[in-house]
N, CA, C and O of each residue as an XYZ file, in Angstrom:
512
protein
N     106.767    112.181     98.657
C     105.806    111.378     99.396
C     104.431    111.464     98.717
O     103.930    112.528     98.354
N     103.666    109.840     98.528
C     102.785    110.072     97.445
C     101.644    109.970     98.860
O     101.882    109.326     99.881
N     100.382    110.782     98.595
C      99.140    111.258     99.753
C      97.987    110.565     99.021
O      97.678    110.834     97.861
N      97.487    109.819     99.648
C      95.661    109.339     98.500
C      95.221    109.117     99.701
O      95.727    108.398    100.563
N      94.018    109.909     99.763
C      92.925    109.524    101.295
C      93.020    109.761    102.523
O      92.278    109.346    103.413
N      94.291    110.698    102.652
C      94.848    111.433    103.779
C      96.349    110.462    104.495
O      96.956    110.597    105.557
N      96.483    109.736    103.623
C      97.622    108.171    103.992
C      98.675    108.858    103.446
O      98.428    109.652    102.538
N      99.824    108.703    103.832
C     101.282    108.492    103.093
C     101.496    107.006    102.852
O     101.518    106.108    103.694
N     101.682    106.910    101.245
C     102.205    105.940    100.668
C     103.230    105.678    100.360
O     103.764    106.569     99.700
N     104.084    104.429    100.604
C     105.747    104.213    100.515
C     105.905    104.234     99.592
O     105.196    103.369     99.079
N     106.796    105.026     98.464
C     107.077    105.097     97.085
C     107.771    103.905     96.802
O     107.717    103.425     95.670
N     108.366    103.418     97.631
C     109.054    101.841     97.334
C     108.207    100.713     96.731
O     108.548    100.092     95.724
N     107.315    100.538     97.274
C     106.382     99.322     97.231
C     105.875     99.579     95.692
O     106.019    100.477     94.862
N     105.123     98.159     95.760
C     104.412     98.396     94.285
C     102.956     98.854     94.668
O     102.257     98.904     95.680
N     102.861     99.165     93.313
C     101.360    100.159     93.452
C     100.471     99.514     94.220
O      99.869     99.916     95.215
N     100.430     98.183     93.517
C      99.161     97.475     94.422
C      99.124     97.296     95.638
O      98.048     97.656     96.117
N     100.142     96.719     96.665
C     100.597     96.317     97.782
C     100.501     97.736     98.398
O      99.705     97.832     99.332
N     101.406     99.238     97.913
C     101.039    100.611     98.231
C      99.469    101.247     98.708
O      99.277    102.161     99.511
N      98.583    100.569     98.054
C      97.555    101.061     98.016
C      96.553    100.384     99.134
O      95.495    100.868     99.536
N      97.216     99.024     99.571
C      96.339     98.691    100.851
C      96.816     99.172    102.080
O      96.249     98.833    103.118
N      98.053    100.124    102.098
C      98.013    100.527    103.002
C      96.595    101.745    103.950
O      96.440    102.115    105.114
N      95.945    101.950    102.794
C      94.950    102.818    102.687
C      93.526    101.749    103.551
O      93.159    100.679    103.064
N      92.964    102.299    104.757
C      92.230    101.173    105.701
C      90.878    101.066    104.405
O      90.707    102.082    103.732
N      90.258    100.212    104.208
C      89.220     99.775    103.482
C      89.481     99.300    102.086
O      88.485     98.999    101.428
N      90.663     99.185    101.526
C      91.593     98.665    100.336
C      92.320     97.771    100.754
O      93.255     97.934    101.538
N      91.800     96.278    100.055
C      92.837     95.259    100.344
C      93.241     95.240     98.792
O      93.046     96.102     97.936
N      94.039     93.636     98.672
C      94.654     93.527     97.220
C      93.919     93.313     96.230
O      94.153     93.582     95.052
N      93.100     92.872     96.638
C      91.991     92.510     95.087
C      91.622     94.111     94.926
O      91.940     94.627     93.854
N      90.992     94.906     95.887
C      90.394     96.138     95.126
C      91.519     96.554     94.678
O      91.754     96.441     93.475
N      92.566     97.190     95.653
C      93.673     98.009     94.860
C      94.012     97.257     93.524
O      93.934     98.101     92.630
N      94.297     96.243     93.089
C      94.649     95.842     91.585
C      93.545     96.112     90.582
O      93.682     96.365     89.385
N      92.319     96.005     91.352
C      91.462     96.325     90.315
C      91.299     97.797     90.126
O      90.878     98.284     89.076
N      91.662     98.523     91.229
C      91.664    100.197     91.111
C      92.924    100.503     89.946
O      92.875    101.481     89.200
N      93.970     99.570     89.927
C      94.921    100.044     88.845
C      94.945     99.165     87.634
O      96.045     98.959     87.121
N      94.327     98.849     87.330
C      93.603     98.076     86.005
C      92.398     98.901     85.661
O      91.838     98.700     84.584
N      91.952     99.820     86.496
C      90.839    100.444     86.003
C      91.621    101.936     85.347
O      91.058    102.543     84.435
N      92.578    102.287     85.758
C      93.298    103.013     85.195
C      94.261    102.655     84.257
O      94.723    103.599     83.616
N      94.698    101.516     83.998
C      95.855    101.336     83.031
C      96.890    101.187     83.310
O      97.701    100.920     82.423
N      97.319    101.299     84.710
C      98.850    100.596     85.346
C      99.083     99.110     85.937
O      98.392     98.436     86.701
N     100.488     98.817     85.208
C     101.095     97.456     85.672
C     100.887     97.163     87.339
O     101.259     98.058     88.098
N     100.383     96.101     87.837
C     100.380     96.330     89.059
C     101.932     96.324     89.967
O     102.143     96.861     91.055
N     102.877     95.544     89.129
C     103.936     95.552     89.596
C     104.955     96.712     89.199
O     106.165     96.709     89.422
N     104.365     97.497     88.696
C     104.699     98.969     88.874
C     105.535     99.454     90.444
O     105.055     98.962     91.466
N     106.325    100.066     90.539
C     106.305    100.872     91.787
C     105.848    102.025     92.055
O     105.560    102.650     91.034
N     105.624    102.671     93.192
C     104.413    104.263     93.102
C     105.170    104.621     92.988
O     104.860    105.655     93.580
N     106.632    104.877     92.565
C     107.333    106.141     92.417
C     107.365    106.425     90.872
O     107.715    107.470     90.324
N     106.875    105.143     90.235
C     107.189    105.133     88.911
C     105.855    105.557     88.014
O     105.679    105.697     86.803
N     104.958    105.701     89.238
C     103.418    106.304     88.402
C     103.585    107.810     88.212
O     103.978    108.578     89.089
N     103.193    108.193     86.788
C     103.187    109.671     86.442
C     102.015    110.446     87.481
O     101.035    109.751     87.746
N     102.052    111.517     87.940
C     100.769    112.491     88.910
C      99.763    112.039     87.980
O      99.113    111.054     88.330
N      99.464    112.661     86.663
C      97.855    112.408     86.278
C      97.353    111.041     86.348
O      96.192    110.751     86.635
N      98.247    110.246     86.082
C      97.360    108.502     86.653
C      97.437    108.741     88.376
O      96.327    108.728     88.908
N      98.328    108.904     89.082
C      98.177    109.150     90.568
C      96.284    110.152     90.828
O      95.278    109.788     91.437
N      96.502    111.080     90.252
C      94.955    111.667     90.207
C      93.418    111.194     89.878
O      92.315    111.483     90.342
N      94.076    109.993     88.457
C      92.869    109.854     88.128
C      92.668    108.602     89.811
O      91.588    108.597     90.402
N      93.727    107.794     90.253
C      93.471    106.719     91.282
C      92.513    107.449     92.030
O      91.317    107.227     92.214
N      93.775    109.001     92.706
C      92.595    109.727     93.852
C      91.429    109.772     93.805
O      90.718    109.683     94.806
N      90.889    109.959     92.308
C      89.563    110.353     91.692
C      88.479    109.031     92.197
O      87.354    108.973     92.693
N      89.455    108.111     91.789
C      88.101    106.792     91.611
C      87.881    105.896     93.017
O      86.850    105.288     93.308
N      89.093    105.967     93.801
C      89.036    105.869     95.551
C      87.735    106.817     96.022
O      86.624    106.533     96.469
N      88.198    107.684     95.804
C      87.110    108.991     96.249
C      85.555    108.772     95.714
O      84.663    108.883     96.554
N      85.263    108.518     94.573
C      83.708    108.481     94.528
C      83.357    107.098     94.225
O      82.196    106.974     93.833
N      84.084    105.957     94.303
C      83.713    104.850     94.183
C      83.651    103.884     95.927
O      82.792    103.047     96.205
N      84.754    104.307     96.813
C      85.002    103.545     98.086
C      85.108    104.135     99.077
O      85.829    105.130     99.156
N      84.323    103.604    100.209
C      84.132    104.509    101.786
C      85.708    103.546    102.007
O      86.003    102.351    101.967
N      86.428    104.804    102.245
C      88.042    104.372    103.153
C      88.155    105.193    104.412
O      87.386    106.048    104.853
N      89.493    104.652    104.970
C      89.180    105.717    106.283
C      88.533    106.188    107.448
O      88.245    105.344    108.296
N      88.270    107.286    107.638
C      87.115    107.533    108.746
C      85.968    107.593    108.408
O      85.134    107.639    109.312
N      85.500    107.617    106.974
C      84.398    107.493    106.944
C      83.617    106.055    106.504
O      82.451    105.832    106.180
N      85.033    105.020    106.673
C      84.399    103.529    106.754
C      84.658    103.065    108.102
O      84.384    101.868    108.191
N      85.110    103.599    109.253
C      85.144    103.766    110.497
C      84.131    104.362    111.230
O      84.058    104.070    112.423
N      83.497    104.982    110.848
C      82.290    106.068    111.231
C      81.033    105.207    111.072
O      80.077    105.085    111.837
N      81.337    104.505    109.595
C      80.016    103.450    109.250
C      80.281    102.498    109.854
O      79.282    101.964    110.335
N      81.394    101.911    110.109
C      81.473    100.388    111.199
C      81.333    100.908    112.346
O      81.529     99.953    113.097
N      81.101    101.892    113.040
C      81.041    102.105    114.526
C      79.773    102.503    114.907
O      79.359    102.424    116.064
N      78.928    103.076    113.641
C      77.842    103.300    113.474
C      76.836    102.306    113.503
O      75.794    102.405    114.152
N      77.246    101.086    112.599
C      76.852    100.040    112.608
C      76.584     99.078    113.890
O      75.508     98.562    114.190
N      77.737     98.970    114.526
C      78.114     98.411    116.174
C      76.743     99.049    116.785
O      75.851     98.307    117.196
N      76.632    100.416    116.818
C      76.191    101.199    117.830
C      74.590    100.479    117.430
O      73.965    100.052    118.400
N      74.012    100.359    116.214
C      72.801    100.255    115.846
C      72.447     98.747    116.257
O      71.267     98.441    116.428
N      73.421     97.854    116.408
C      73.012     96.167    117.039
C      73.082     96.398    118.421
O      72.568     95.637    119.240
N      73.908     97.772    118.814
C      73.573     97.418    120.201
C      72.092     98.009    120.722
O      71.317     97.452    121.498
N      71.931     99.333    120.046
C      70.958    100.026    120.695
C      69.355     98.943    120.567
O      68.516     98.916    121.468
N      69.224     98.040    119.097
C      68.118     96.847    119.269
C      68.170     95.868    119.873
O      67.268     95.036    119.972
N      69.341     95.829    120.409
C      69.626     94.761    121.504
C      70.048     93.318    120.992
O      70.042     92.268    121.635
N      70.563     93.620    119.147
C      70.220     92.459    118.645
C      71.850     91.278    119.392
O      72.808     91.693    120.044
N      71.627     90.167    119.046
C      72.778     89.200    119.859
C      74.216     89.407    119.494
O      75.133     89.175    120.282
N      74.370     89.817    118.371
C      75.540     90.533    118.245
C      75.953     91.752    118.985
O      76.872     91.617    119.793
N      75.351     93.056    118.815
C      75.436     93.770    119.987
C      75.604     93.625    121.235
O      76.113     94.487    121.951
N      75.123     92.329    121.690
C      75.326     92.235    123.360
C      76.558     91.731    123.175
O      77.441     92.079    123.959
N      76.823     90.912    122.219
C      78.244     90.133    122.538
C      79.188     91.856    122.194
O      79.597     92.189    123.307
N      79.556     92.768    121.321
C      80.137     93.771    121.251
C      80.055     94.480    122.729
O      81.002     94.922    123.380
N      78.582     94.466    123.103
C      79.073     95.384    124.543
C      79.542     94.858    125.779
O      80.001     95.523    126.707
N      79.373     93.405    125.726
C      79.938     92.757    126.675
C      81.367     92.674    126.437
O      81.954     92.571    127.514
N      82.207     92.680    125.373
C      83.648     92.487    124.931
C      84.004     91.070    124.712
O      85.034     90.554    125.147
N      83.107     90.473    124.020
C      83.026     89.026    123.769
C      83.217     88.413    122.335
O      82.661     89.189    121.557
N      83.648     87.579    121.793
C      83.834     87.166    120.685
C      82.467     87.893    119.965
O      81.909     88.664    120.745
N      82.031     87.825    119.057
C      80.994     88.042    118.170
C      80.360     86.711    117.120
O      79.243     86.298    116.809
N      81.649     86.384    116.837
C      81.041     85.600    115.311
C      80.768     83.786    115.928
O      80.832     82.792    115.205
N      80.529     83.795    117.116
C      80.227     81.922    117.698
C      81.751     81.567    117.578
O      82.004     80.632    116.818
N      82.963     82.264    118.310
C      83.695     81.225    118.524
C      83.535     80.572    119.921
O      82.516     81.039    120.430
N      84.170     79.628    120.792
C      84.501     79.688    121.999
C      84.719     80.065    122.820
O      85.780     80.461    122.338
N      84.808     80.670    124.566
C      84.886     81.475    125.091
C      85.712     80.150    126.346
O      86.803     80.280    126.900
N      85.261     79.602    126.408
C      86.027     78.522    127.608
C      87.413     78.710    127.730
O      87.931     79.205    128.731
N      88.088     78.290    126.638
C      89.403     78.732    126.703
C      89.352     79.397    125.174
O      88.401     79.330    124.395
N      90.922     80.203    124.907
C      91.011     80.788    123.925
C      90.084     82.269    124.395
O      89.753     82.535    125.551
N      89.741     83.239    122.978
C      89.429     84.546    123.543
C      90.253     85.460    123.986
O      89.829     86.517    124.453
N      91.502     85.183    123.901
C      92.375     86.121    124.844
C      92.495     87.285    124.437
O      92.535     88.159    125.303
N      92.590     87.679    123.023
C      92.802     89.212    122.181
C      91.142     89.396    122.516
O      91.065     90.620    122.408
N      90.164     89.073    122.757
C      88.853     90.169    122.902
C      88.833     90.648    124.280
O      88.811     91.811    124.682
N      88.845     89.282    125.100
C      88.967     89.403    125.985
C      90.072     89.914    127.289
O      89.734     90.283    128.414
N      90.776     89.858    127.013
C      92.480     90.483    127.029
C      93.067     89.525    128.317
O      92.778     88.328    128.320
N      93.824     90.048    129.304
C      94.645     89.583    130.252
C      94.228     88.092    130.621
O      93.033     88.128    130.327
N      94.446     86.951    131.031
C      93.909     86.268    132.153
C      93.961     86.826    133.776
O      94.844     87.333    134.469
N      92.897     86.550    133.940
C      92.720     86.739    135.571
C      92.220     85.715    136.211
O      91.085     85.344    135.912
N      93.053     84.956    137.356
C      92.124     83.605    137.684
C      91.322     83.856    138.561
O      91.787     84.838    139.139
N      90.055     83.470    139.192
C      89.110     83.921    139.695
C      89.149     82.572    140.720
O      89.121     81.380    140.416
N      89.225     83.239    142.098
C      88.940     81.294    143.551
C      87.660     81.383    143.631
O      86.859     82.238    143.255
N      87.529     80.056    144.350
C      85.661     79.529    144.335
C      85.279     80.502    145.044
O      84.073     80.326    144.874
N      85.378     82.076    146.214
C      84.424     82.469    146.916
C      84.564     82.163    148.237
O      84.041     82.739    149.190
N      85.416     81.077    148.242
C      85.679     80.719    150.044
C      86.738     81.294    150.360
O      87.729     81.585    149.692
N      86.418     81.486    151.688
C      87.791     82.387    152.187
C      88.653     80.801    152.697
O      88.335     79.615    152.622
N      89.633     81.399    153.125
C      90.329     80.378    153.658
C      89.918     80.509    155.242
O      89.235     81.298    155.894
N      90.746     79.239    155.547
C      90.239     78.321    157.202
C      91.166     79.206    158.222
O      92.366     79.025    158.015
N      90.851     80.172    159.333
C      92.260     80.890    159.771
C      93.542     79.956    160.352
O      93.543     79.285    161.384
N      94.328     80.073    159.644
C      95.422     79.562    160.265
C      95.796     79.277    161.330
O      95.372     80.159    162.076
N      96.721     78.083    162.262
C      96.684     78.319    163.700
C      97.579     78.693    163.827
O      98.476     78.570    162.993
N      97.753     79.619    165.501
C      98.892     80.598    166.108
C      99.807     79.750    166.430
O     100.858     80.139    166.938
């Protein structure tokens, strides 16, 4: 089992596709992380020797925030639009889209369940 960044990587996959499993690595960086070392991207990770596996660890590590500590900076970040109150922040603390989509309909993954809401009137009592 190959480890980079505290992740288990599927030795099956190819290097490149392997390496976004890692949170803050999509495909463009990972190919360029193994072009910066000298491997085929269609390589598989089982087929990379340890010292190229090391030098990868090496250049993940002092070149890219992955992980919790690009989790730490995005939550950090959140926290700092909310505490200025800027309009993004309110939409984050309210649980609201962020980026100007729609809210009328649609929204359902921010916003989660539907719940239908009646006008406020009670009803008329029924007769006996």
């Amino acid at each position: 089992m190959i480890r980079i960044a505290g992740v288990n990587l599927p030795e099956e996959k190819r290097a490149a596709v392997a390496l976004t499993y890692i949170k803050g690595l999509g495909l463009t960086t990972s190919k360029k992380i193994l072009k910066q070392v000298g491997i085929d991207e269609l390589e598989r990770l089982k087929q990379i020797p340890e010292p190229k596996l090391e030098q990868i660890r090496q250049i993940i590590e002092k070149e890219y925030t992955v992980e919790g500590d690009l989790r730490v900076e995005v939550s950090n970040n959140i926290k700092r639009l909310k505490t200025i109150n800027a309009y993004r922040g309110i939409r984050h603390a309210k649980n609201l889209p962020v980026r100007g989509q729609r809210t009328r309909t649609n929204a359902r993954t921010k916003r989660g369940k539907k719940v239908t809401v009646g006008s406020g009137r009670k009803k008329a009592a029924e007769k006996t």
